[in-house]
SEZABA-480131 format. One line per 8 residues: number of its first residue (from 1); their letters; for each residue z, x, y of N, C-alpha, C. Coordinates in nm, 2 decimals, always signed. Example, Ala and Ser with C-alpha at 12.3 -4.5 7.8 and 13.67 -1.06 7.14 Angstrom:
1) as) +0.78,+1.32,-0.57,+0.78,+1.23,-0.45,+0.78,+1.32,-0.33 ~ +0.71,+1.28,-0.22,+0.71,+1.37,-0.11,+0.79,+1.29,+0.00
***
This chain:
1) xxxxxxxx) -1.04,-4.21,-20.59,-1.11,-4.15,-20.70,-1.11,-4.00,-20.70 ~ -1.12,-3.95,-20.62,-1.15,-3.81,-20.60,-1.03,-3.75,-20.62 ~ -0.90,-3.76,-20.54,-0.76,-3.72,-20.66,-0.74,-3.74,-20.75 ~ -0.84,-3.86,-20.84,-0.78,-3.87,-21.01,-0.84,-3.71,-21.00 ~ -0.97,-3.71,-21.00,-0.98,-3.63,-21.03,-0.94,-3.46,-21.05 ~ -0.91,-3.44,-20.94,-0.82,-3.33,-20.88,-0.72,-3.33,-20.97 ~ -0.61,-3.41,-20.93,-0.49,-3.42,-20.98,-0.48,-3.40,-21.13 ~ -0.61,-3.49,-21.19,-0.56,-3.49,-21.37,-0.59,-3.34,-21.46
9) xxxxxxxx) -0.46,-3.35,-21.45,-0.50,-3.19,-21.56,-0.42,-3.20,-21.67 ~ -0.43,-3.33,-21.71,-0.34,-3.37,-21.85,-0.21,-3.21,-21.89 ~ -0.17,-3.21,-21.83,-0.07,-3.15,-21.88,-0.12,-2.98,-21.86 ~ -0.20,-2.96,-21.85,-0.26,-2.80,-21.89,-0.25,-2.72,-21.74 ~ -0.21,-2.59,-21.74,-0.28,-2.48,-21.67,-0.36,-2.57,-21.54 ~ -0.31,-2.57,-21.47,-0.41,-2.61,-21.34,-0.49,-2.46,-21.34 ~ -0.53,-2.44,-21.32,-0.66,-2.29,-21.31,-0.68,-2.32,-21.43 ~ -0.68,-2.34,-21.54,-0.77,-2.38,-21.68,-0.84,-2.47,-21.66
17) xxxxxxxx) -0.78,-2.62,-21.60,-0.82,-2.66,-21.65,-0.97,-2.80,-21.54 ~ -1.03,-2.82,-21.59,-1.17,-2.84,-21.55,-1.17,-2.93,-21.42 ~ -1.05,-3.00,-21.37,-1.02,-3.02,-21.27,-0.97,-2.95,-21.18 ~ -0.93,-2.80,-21.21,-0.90,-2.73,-21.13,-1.02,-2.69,-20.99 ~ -1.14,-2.68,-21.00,-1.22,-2.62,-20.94,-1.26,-2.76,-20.92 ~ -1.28,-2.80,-20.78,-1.29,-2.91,-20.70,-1.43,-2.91,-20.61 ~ -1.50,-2.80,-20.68,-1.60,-2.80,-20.57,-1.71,-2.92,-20.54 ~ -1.73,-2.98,-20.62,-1.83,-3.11,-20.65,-1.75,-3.17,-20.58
25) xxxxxxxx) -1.66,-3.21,-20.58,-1.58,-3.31,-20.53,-1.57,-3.27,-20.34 ~ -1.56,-3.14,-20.32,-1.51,-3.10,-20.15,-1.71,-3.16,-20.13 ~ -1.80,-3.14,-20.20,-1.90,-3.10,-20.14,-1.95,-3.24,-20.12 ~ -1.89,-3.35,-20.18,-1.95,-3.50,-20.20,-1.88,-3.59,-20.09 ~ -1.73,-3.53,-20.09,-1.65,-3.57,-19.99,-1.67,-3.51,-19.83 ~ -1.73,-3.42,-19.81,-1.81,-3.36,-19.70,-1.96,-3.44,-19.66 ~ -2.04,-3.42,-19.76,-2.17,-3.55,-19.76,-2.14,-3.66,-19.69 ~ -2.06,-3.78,-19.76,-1.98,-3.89,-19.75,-1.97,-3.86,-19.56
33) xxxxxxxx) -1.86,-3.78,-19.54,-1.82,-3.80,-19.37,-1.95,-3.75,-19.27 ~ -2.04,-3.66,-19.33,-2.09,-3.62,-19.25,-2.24,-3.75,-19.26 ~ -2.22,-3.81,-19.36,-2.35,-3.97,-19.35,-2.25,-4.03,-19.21 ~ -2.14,-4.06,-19.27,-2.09,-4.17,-19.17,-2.09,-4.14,-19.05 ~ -2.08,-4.01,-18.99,-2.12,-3.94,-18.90,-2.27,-3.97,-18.79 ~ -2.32,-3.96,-18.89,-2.47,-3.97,-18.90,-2.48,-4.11,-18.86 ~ -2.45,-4.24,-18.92,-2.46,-4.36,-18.90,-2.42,-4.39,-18.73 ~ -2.28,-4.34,-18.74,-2.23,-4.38,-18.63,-2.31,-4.33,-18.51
41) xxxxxxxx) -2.40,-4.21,-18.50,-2.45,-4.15,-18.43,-2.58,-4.25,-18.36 ~ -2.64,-4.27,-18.48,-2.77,-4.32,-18.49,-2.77,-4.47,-18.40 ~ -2.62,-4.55,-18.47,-2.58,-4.68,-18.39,-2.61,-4.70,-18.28 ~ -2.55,-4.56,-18.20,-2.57,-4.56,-18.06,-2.66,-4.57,-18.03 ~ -2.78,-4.50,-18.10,-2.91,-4.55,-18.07,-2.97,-4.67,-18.11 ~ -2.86,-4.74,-18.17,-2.95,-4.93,-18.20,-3.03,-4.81,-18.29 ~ -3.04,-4.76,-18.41,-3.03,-4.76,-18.53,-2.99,-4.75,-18.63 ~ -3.07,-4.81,-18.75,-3.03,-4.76,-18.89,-3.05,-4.63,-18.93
49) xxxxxxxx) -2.99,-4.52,-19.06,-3.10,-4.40,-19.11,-3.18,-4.45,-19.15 ~ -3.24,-4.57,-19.21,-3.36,-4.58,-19.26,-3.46,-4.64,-19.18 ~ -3.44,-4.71,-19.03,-3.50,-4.71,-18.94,-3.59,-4.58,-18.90 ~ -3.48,-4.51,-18.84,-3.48,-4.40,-18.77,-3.58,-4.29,-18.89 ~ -3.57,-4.29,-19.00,-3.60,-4.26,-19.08,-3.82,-4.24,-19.07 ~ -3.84,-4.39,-19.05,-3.96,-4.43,-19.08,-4.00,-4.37,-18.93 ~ -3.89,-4.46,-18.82,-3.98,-4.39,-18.68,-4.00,-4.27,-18.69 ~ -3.92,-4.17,-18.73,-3.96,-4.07,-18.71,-4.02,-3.97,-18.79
57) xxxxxxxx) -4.06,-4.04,-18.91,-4.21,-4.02,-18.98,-4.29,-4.04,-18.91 ~ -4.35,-4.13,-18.86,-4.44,-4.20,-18.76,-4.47,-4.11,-18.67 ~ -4.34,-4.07,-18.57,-4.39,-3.99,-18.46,-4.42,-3.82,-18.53 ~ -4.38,-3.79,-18.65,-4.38,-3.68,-18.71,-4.55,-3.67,-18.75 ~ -4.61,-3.76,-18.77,-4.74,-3.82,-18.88,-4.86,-3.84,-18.70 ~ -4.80,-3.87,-18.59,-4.88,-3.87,-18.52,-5.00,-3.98,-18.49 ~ -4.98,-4.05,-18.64,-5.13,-4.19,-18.66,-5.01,-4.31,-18.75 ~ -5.12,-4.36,-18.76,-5.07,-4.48,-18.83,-5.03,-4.47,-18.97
65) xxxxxxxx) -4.93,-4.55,-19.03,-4.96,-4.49,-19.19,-4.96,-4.57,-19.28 ~ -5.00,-4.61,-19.42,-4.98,-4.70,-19.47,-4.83,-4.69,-19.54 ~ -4.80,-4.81,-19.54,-4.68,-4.87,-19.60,-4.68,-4.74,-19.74 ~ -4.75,-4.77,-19.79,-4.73,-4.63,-19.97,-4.77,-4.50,-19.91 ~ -4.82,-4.45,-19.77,-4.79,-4.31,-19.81,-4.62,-4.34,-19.73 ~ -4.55,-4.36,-19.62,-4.42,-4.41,-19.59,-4.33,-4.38,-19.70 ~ -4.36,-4.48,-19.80,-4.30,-4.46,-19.94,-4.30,-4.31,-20.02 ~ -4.41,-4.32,-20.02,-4.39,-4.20,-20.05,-4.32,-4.11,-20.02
73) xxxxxxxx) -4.37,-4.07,-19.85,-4.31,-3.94,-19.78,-4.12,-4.00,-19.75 ~ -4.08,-4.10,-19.80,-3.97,-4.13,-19.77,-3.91,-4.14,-19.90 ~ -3.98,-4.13,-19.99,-3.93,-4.15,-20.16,-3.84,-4.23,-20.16 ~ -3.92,-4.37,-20.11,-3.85,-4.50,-20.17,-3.97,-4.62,-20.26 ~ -3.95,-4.71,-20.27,-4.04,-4.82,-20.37,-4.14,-4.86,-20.22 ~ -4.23,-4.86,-20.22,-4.32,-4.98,-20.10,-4.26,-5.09,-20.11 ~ -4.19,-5.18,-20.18,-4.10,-5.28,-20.14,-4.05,-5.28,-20.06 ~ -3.94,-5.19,-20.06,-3.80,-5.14,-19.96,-3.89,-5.14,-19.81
81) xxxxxxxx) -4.04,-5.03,-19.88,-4.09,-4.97,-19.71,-4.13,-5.16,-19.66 ~ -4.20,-5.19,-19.76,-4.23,-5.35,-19.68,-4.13,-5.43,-19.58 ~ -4.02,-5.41,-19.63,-3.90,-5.51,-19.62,-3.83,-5.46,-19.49 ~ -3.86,-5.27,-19.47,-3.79,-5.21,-19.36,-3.90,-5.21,-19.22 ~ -4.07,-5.25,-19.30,-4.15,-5.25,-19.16,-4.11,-5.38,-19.11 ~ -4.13,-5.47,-19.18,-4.05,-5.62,-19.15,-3.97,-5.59,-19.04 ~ -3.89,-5.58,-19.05,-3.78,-5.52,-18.97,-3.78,-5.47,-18.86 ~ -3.86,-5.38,-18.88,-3.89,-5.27,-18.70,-3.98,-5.31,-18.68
89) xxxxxxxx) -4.07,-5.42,-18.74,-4.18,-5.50,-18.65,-4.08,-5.64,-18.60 ~ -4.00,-5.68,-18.65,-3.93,-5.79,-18.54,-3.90,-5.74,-18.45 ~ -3.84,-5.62,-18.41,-3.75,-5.54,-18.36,-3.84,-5.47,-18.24 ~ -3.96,-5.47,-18.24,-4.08,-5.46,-18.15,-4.13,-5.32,-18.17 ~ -4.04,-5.26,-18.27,-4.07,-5.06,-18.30,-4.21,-5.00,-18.39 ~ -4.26,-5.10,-18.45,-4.38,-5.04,-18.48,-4.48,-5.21,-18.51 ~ -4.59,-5.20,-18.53,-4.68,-5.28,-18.57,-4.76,-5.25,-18.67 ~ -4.78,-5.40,-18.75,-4.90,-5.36,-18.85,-5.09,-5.33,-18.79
97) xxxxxxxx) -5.13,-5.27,-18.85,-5.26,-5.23,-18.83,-5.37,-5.23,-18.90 ~ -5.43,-5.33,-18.91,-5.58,-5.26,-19.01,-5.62,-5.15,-19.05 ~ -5.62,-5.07,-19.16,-5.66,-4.99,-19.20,-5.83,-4.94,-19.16 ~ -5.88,-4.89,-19.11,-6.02,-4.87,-19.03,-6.09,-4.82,-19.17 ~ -6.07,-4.80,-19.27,-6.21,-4.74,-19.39,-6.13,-4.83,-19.50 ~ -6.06,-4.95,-19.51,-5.99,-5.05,-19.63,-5.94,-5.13,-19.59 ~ -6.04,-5.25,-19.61,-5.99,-5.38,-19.55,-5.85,-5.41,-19.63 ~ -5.79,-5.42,-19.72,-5.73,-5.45,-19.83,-5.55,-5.36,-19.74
105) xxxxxxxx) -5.58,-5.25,-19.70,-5.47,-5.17,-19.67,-5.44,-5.21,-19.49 ~ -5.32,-5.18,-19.47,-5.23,-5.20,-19.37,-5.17,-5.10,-19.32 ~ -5.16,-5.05,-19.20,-5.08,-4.93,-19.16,-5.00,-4.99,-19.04 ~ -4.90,-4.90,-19.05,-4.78,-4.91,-18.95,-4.82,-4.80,-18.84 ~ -4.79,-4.87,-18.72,-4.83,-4.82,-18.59,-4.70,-4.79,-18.55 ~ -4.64,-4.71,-18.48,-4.52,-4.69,-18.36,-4.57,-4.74,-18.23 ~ -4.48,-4.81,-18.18,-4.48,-4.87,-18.08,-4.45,-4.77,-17.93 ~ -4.47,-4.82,-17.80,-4.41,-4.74,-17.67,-4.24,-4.75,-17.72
113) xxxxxxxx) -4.15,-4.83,-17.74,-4.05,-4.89,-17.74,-3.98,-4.88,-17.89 ~ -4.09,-4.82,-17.98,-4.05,-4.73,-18.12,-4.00,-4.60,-18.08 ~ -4.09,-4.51,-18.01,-4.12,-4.42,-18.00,-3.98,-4.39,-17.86 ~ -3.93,-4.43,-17.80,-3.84,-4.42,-17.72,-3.71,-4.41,-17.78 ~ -3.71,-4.54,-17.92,-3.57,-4.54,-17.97,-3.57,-4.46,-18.02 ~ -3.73,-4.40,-18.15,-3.66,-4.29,-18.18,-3.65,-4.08,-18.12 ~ -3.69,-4.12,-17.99,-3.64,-3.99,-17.90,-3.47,-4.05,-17.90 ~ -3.41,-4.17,-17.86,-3.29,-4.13,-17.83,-3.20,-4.10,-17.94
121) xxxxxxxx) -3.26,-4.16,-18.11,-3.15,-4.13,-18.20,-3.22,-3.99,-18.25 ~ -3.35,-3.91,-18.19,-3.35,-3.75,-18.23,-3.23,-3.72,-18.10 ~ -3.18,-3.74,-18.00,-3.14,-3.69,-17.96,-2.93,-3.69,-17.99 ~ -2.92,-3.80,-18.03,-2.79,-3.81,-18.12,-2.78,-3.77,-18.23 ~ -2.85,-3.73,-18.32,-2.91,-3.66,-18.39,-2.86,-3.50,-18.36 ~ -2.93,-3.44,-18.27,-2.95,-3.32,-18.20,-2.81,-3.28,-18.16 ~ -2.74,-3.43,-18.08,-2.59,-3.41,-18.02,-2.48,-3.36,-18.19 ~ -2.52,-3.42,-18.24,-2.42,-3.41,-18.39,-2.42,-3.29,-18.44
129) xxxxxxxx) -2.56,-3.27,-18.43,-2.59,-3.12,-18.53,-2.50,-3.00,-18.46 ~ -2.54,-3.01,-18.33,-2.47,-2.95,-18.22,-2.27,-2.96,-18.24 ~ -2.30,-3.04,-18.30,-2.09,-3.03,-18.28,-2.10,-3.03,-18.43 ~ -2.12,-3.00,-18.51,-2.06,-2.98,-18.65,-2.04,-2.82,-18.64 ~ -2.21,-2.80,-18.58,-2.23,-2.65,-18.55,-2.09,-2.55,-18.51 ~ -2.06,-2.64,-18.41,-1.96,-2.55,-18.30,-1.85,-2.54,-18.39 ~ -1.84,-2.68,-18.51,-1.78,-2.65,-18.58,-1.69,-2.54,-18.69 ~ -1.83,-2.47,-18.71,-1.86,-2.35,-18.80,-1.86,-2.25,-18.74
137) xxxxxxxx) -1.81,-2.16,-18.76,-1.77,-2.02,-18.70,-1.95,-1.99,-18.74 ~ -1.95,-1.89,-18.61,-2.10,-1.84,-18.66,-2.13,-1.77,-18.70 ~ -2.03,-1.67,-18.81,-2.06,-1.61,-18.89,-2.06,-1.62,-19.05 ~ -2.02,-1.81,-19.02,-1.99,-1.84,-19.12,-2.14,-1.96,-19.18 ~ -2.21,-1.99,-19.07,-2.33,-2.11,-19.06,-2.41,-2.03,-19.17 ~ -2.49,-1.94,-19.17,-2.57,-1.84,-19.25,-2.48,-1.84,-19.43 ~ -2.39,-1.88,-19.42,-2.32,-1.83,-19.59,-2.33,-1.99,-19.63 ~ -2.30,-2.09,-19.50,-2.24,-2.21,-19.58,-2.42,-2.26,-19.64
145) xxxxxxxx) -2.58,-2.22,-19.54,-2.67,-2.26,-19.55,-2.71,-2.22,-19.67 ~ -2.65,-2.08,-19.69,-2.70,-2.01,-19.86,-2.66,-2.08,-19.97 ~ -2.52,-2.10,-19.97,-2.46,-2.18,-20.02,-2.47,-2.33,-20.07 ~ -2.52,-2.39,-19.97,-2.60,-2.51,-20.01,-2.69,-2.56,-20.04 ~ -2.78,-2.45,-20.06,-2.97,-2.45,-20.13,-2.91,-2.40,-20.27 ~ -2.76,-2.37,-20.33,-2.75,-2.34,-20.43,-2.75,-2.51,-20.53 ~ -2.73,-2.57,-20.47,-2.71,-2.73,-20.50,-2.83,-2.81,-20.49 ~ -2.97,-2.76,-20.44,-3.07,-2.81,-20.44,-3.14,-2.83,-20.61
***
């Protein structure tokens, strides 16, 4: 898909023409390897991003939290968050909790054995960031970060 796009310049001026300038395209195609990156990283740690995601709100949040602030702070539906505590509560990484001032509310606890997996996938995490880095000339890390808060 990404060379239709490139490539089609019906006939015109490549520098004219609206396919010429590929930058949406290098910046999505960069995204793209640097997730799969990311996944592959996290695997090692036996997890998901969205695992990893929640643990380490949890250890970031310090307490328990309910399922909708989660959602929230993760800007997904409380469904999704329901469906992913499910999950890391089989998985022994967090527990549900009574809410102590709302009987009605539920919060998610991090577990000893939450809290460990997600030190090892901050630490693959840490490893990645570290080699993309080395990647980047270091006088070039500072232009590419300017650069990409232009796309926020």
């Amino acid at each position: 898909m990404y060379n239709s796009y490139v490539n089609n310049t019906d006939g015109q001026d490549p520098a004219k023409s609206p396919a010429a300038d590929t930058t949406i395209f290098s910046v999505i195609h960069a995204a793209h390897a640097l997730e799969e990156k990311l996944e592959d990283a996290l695997e090692k740690a036996e997890l998901s991003m969205p695992k990893f995601s929640v643990l380490n709100e949890l250890v970031s949040a310090g307490e328990a939290l309910s399922l909708s602030e989660l959602a929230s702070r993760l800007s997904c539906v409380r469904s999704n968050m329901t469906q992913l505590v499910d999950r890391l509560e089989a998985d022994g990484l967090v527990r549900r909790v009574a809410c102590p001032t709302d009987r009605r509310s539920v919060k998610a606890e991090i577990t000893d054995a939450g809290r460990a997996r997600q030190a090892d996938g901050s630490r693959e995490v840490t490893r990645l960031q570290d080699e993309v880095a080395a990647g980047v000339p270091v006088e070039d890390r500072a232009t590419l970060v300017r650069l990409l808060a232009h796309l926020k």
